[in-house]
C-alpha positions in Angstrom: 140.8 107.0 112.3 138.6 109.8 110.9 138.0 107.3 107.7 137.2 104.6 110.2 134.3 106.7 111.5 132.6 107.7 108.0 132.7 104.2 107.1 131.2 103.1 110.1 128.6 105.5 110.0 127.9 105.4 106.2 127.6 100.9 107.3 124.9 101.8 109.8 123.1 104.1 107.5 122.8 101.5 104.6 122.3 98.8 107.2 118.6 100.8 107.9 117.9 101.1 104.6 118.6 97.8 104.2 116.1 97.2 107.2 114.0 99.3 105.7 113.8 97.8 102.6 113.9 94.4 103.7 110.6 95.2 106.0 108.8 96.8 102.8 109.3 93.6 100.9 107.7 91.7 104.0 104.3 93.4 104.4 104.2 93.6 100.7 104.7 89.8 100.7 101.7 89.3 103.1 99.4 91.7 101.5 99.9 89.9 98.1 99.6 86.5 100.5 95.6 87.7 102.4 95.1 89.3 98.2 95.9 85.8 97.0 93.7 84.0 99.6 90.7 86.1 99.0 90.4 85.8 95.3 90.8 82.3 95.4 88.2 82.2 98.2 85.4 83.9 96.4 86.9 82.3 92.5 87.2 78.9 94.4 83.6 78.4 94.7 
């Protein structure tokens, strides 16, 4: 049982990093997205 535990906890752990990382890789996404729109904005005219 006491290996049970650690595993669970060590899942729930890398599960938030995973959440973490996974939310990181989201804003970046939209930044590079608005970054993107802008440039061509001003290079589109």
């Amino acid at each position: 049982m006491g290996k049970n535990i650690k595993g669970t906890r060590h899942t729930k752990k890398e599960e938030k990093q995973a959440q973490k990382v996974l939310v990181i890789i989201a804003v970046s996404a939209l930044i590079l997205l608005l970054m993107m729109l802008i440039g061509y904005s001003f290079l589109g005219q």
